[in-house]
C-alpha positions in Angstrom: 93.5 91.8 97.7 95.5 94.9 98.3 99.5 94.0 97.7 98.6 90.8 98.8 101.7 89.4 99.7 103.4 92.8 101.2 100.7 92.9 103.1 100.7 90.1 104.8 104.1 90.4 105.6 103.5 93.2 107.0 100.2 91.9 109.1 102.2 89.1 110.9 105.5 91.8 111.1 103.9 94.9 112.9 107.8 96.1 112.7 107.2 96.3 109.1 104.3 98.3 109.1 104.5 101.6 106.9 107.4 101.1 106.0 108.3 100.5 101.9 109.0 96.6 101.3 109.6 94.2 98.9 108.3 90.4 98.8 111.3 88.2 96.6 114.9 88.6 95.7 117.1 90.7 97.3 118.8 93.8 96.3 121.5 92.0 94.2 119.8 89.6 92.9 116.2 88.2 91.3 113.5 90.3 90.7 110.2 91.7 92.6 107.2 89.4 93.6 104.9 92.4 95.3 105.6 95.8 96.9 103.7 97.6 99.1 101.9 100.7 99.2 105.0 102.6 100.8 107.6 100.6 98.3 104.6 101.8 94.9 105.0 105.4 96.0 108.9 105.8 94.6 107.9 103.3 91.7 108.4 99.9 93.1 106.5 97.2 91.2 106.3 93.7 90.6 108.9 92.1 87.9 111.4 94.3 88.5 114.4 93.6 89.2 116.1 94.1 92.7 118.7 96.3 91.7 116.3 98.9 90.2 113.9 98.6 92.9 116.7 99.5 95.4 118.1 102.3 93.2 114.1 103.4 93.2 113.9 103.2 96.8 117.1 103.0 98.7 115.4 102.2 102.2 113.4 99.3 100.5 113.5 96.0 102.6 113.4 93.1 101.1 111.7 90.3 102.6 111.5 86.4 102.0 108.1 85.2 100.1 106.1 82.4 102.5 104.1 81.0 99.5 102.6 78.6 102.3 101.6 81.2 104.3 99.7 83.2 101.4 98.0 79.6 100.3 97.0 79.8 103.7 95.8 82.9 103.7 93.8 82.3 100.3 92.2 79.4 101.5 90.5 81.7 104.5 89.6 84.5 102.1 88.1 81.9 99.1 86.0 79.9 102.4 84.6 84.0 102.7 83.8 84.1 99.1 81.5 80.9 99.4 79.4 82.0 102.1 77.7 84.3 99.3 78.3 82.1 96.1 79.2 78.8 94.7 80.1 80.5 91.3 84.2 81.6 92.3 86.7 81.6 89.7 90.1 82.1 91.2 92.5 83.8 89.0 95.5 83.8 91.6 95.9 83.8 95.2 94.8 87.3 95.8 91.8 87.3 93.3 88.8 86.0 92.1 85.8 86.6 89.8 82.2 86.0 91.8 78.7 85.4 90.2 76.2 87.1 92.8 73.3 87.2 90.4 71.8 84.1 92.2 73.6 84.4 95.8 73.0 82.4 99.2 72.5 85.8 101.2 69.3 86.5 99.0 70.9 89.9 98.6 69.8 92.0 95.9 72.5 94.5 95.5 75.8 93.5 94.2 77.6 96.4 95.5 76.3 95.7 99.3 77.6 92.1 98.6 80.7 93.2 98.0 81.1 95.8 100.9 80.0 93.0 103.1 83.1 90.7 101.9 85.7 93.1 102.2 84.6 93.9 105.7 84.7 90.1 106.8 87.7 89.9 105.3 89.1 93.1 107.2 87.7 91.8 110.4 88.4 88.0 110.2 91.9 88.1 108.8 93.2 91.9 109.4 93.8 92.5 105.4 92.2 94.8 103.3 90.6 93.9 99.7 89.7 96.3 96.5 86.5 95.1 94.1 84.9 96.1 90.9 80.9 95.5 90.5 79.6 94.8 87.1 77.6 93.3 84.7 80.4 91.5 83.3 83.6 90.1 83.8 85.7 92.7 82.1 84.5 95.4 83.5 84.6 93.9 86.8 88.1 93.6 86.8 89.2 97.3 85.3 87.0 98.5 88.4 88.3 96.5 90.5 92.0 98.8 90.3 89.7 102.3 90.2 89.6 103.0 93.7 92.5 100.7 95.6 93.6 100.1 97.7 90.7 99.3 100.5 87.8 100.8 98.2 85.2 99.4 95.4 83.6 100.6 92.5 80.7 99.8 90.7 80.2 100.3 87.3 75.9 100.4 86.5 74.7 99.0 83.5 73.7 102.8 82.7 77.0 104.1 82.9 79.3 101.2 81.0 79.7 103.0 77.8 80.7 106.3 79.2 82.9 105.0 81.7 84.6 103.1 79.2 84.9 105.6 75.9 86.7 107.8 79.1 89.1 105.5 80.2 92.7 105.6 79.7 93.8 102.7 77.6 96.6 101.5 79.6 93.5 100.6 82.4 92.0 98.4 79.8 92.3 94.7 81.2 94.3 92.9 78.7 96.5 95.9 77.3 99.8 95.9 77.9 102.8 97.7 77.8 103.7 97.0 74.3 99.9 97.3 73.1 99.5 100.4 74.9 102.6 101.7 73.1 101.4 100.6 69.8 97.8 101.9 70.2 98.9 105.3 70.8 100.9 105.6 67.8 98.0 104.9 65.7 95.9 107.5 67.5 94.3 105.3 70.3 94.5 106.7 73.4 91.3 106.6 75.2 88.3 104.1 74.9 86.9 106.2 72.9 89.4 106.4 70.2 89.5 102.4 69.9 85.5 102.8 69.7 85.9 104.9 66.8 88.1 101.5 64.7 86.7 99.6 62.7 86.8 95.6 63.4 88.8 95.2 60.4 91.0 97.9 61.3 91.5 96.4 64.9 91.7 92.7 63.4 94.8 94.3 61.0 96.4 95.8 63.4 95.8 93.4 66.5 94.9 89.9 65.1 93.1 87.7 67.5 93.1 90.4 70.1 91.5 93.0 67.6 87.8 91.0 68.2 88.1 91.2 71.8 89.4 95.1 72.2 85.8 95.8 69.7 83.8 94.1 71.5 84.9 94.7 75.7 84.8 98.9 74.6 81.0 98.6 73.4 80.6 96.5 77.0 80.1 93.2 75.3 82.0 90.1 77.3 79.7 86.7 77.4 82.7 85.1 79.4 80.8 83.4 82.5 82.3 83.1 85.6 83.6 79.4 85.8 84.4 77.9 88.9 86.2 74.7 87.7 88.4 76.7 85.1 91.0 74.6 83.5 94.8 74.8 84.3 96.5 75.8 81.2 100.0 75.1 82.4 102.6 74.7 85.3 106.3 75.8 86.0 108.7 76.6 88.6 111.8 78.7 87.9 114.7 79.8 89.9 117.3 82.7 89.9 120.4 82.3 91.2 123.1 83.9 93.5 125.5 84.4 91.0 125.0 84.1 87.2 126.2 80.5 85.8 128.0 80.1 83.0 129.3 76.3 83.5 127.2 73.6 81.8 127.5 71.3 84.6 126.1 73.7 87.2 123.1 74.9 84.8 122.1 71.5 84.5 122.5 70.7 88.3 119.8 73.7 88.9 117.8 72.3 85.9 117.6 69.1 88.0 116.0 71.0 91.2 113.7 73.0 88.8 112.4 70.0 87.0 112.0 67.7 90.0 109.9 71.0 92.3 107.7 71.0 88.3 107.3 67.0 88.4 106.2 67.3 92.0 103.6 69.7 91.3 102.6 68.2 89.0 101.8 65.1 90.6 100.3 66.6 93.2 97.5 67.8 91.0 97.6 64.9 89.0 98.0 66.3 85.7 100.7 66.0 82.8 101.6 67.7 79.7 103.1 67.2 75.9 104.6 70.6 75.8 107.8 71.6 77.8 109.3 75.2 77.8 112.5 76.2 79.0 113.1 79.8 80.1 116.3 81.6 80.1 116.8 85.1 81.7 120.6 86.3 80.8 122.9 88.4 83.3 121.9 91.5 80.5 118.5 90.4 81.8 117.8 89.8 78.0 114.9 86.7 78.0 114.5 83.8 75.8 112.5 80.7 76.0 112.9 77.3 73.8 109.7 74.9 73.7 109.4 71.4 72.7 106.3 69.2 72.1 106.3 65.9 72.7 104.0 62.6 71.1 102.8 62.6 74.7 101.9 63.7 78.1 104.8 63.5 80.6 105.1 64.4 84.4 108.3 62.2 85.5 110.7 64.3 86.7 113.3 62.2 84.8 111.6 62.6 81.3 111.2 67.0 81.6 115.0 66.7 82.6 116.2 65.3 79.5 113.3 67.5 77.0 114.6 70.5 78.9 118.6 69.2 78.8 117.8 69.1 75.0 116.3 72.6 75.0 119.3 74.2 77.0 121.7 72.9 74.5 119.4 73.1 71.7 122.0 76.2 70.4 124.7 77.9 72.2 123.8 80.3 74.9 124.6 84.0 74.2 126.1 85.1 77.4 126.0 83.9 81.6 122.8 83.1 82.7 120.6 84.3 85.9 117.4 82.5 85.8 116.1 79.4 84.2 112.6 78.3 84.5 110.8 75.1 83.0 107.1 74.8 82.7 104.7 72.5 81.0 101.5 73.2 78.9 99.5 71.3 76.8 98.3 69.6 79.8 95.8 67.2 80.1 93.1 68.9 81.9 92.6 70.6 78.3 91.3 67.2 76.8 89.6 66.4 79.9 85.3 66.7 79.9 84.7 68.9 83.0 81.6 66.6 84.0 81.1 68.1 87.5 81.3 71.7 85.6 77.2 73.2 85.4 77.3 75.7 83.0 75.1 78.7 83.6 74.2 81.2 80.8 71.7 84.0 82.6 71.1 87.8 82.0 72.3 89.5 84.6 69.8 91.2 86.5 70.0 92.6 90.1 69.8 96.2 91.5 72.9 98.3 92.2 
């Protein structure tokens, strides 16, 4: 989806239509869930931080996140997606990898497929949606950000190497800020400069990440689209109106955080061994302090004292603006996905 939740703030707020806008926060405080397409152009994004977003853009409104209302909204859009295929693997709200190789419409042609969705989509909610056609996973996704908002791209099997050895590196799915910074000081700048490193050379410089960056330039991702992927963690996390320095009001806000995680939690069912406590400091300076536990947890009562421990674990370093708690190690990593069918085919349609 295109600026998902911006934009559907703005759908159900005509007044805020075209105008630059910011989903979370506020202007003195916590940080940036989305921006829209007006808010992008003066270098509005997600994660930062109100005060620069409004220093970016000093006509920037900021507006309240409705997570209830984008679940809602997902829940529409996903009921869209399996009208053409059973094989959906969410990765957010606003996203989603589909296996059309074997779809319901009988259609041939990915890229129709995926014209047709964004259409209904268009015409049955009133938002518009980007997409990336591919053989594969990876490549799905870079092309998915080629030609957004409101567009598509599709990538034939033809033309992956040379759209990839031409590619900027900072559009490779999986490189970040930091990687991108430390690939172009050894040279790497385009896919076709990490094409010309070795695997050992990649694996020295990258570790576990150097295997995947050799293999996703030469095209090569066997990661199928699974529709009952596993959660890998859970957290909730909260910045406040003023930063908090007093032990006795941090821990009344880890209270809140810690019961809205045990809630979740048992609303999916699920528990976890591992419990991670995030601290964001007033010099916005980030730290987080994990614990593992003998065993799974989900009372709220139980990832209050693990996290107490963690908060107190060593003194903080200065006042305090967000904490966060989340817990991994859950137990849907153990679990056998029995209802999972797992489908291994060459992908062959036409584009």
């Amino acid at each position: 989806m295109d600026a998902f939740y911006a934009s559907v703030e703005q759908m159900d707020n005509p007044e805020l239509k075209g105008k630059p806008i910011a989903v979370g926060g506020s202007e003195k405080r916590g940080v940036v869930s989305a921006a829209s397409y007006e808010a992008r152009k003066y270098g509005v994004k997600s994660a930062m931080s109100g005060i620069q977003a409004i220093r970016n853009c000093p006509d920037l409104i900021f507006v309240k996140p409705r997570f209830d209302r984008y679940h809602e909204i997902s829940k529409q859009i996903r009921a869209i997606f399996f009208d053409y295929t059973d094989l959906v693997e969410p990765l957010s709200l606003d996203e989603a990898y589909l296996d059309v190789t074997h779809n319901k419409k009988g259609n041939p042609s990915a890229s129709l497929i995926a014209k047709d969705i964004r259409e209904r989509i268009f015409k049955e909610i009133g938002l518009t949606a980007s997409a990336g056609i591919s053989t594969n996973k990876f490549i799905a996704k870079v092309a998915s950000d080629y030609n957004k908002p409101n567009g598509q791209k599709t990538v034939n099997p033809e033309e992956i190497l040379t759209f990839l050895e031409q590619l900027d590196i900072r559009k490779f799915y999986g490189v970040g800020k930091v990687t991108a910074e430390k690939m172009y000081q050894l040279g790497i700048f385009t896919g076709k400069d990490l094409k010309s490193k070795t695997l050992e050379y990649l694996d020295e410089h990258f570790g576990k990440s150097g295997k995947f960056y050799f293999y996703v330039v030469r095209g090569i991702h066997n990661s199928e689209v699974r529709p009952n992927r596993v959660r890998k963690s859970l957290a909730a996390e909260h910045t406040f109106n003023e930063n908090l320095s007093s032990e006795i009001f941090l821990i009344e806000k880890l209270v809140q955080i810690t019961s809205e995680v045990s809630k979740r939690l048992k609303k999916s069912n699920i528990a976890g061994k591992t419990v991670t406590l995030k601290i964001k400091y007033s010099d916005f300076s980030l730290q987080t302090r994990s614990k593992t536990l003998h065993y799974f947890i989900s009372d709220k009562s139980m990832i209050l004292e693990t996290a107490k421990d963690l908060l107190f674990q060593e003194k903080l370093s200065n006042s305090v603006r967000l904490l966060g708690v989340s817990l991994s190690n859950l137990n849907t990593e153990t679990k056998k996905l029995q209802e999972q069918k797992s489908v291994s085919v060459q992908l062959k349609f036409e584009f």
